[in-house]
C-alpha positions as CSV (number, residue, x, y, z in Angstrom):
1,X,-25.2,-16.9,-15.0
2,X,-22.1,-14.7,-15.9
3,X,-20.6,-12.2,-13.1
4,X,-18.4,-9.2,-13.6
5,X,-16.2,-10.4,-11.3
6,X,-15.8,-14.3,-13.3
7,X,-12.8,-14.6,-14.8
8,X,-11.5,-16.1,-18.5
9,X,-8.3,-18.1,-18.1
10,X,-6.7,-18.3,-21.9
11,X,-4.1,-20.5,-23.0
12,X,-3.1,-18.0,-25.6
13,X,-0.4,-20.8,-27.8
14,X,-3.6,-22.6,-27.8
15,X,-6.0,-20.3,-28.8
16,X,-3.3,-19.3,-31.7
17,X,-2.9,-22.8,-33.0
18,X,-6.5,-23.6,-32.7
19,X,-8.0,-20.5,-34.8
20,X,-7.5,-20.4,-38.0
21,X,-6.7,-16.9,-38.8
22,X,-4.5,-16.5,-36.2
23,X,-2.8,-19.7,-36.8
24,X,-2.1,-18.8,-40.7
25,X,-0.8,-15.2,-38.7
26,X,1.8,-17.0,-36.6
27,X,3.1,-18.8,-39.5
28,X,4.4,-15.6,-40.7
29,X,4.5,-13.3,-37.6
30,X,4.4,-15.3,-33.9
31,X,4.2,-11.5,-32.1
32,X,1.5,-10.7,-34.5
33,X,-0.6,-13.1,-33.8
34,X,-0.4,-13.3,-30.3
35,X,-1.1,-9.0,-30.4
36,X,-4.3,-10.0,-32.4
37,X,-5.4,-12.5,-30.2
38,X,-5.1,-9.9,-26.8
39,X,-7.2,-7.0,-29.3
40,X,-9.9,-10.0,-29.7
41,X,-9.7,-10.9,-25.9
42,X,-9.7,-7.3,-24.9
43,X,-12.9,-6.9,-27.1
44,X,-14.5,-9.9,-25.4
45,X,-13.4,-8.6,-22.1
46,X,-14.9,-5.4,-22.8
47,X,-18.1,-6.7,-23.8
48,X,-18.7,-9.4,-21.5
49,X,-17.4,-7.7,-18.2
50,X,-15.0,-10.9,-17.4
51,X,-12.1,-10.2,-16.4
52,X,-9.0,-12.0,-19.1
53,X,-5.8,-13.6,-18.0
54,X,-4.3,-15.1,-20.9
55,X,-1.1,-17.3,-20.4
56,X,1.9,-18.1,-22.8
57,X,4.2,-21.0,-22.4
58,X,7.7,-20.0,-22.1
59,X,9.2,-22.7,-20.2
60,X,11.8,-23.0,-22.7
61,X,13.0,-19.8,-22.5
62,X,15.1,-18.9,-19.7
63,X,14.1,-16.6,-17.1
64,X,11.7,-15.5,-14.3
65,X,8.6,-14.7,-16.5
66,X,6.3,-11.7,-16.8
67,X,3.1,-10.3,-16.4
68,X,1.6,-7.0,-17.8
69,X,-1.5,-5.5,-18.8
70,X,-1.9,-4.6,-22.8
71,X,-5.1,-3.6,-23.5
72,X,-6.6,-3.9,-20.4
73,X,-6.4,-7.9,-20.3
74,X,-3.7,-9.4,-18.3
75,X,-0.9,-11.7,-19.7
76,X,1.4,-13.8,-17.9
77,X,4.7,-15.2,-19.6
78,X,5.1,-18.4,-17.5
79,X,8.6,-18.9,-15.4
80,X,11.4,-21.1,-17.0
81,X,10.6,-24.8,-16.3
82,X,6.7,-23.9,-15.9
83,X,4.5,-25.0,-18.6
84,X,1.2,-22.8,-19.0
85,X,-0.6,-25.5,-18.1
86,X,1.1,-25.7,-14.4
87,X,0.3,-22.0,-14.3
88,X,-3.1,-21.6,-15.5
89,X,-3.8,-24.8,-12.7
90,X,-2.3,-22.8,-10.0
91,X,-4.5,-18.9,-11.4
92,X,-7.4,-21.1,-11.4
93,X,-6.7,-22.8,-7.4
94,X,-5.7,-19.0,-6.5
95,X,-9.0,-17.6,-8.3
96,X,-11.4,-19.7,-6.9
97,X,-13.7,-18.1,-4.8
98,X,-17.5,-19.0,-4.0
99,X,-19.0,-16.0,-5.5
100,X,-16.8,-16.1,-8.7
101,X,-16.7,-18.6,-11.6
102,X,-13.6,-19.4,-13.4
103,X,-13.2,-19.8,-17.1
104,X,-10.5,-21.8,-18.6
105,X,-10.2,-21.8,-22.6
106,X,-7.8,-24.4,-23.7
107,X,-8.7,-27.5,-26.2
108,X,-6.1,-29.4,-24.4
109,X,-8.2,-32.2,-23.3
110,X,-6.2,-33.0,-20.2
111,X,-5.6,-29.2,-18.7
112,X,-9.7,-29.1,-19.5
113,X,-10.0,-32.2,-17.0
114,X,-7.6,-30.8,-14.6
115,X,-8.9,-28.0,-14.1
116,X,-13.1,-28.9,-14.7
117,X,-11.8,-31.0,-11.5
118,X,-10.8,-27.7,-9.8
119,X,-14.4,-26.6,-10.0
120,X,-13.4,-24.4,-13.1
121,X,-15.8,-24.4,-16.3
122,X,-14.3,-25.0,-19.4
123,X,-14.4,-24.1,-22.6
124,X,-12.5,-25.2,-26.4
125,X,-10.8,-23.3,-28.6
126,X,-13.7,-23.2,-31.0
127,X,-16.7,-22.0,-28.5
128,X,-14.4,-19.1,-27.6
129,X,-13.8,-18.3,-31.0
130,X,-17.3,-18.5,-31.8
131,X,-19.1,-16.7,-28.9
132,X,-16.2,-13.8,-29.9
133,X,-17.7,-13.7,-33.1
134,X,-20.9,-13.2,-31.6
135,X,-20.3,-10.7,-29.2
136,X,-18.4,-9.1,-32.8
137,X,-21.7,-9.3,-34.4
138,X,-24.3,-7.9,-31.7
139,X,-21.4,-5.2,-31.5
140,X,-22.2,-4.4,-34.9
141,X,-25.8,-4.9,-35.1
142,X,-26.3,-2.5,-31.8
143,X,-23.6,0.4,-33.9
144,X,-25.9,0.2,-37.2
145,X,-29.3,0.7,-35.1
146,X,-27.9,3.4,-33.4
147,X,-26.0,5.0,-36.3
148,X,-29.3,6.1,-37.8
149,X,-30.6,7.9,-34.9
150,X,-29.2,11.3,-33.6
151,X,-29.8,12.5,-30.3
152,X,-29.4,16.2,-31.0
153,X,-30.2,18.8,-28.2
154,X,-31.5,21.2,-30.4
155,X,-34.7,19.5,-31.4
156,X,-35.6,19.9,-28.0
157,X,-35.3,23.1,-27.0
158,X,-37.4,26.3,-27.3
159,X,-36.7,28.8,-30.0
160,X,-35.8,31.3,-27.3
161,X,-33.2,29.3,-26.0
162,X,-31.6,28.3,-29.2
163,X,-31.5,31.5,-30.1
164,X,-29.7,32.6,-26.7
165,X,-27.0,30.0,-27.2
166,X,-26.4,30.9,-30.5
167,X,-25.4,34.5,-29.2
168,X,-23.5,32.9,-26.6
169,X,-21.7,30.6,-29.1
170,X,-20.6,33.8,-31.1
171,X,-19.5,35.7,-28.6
172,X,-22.7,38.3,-27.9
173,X,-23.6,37.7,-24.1
């Protein structure tokens, strides 16, 4: 059973190489894709209530690292000389908690064991790609069922009343 308070650990250079459309993306715009893949995230995050982390590898780039929020989901840079394997092992120790399950999406078959031994549940590249399209399609489904029905006030109230708040609407009470 999901809880709000579970959390998705994403190896975003992962997730990028793994899914197709993001991984034809990168090949012509690395910042584009990785902005796509935190709109998706945010959407899952949004309709699943878990709270994202997604973490990019930039132990080869010099410096301290960084982490923000963009679009509500967090991301982490990972430190010089830290890999974001090391880090999403350490978010998922620091996460863990009794009443909260931990997420890690990765295909990398040895950061899955690593942290599955953690007591984290994993998940591929592909089963988060396709429970996103999911959630995208009961999204849709639950827009086009309520698309056709309007919820108008008007219907449902007396004559006498509609006719008050029409004169307050111009300007006559």
């Amino acid at each position: 059973m999901r809880r709000r308070d579970d959390v998705l650990l994403v190896d975003g250079y992962n997730m990028i190489g793994a899914w197709p459309m993001l991984s034809k993306l990168s090949d012509i715009d690395l910042e584009d894709a990785r902005d796509r893949l935190l709109e998706m995230l945010a959407d899952y995050q949004g309709f699943t209530g878990m709270k994202v982390i997604v973490v990019f590898d930039a132990h080869q780039v010099p410096g301290v690292g960084k982490t923000f929020k963009q679009h509500r989901i967090t991301v982490v840079f990972t430190k010089e000389k830290e890999t974001a394997d090391a880090c999403i092992e350490r978010l998922a120790s620091e996460l863990r908690l009794r009443s909260r399950n931990i997420h890690v999406a990765t295909s990398d078959m040895a950061e899955q064991a690593v942290t599955f031994g953690q007591g984290a549940l994993r998940k591929s590249a592909r089963e988060l790609l396709i429970e996103i399209q999911q959630n995208r399609k009961a999204i849709e489904r639950k827009v086009e069922q309520s698309s056709g029905v309007r919820n108008e006030l008007d219907g449902n109230l007396s004559m006498d009343v509609r006719m008050k708040l029409e004169k307050w609407r111009r300007g006559q009470m």
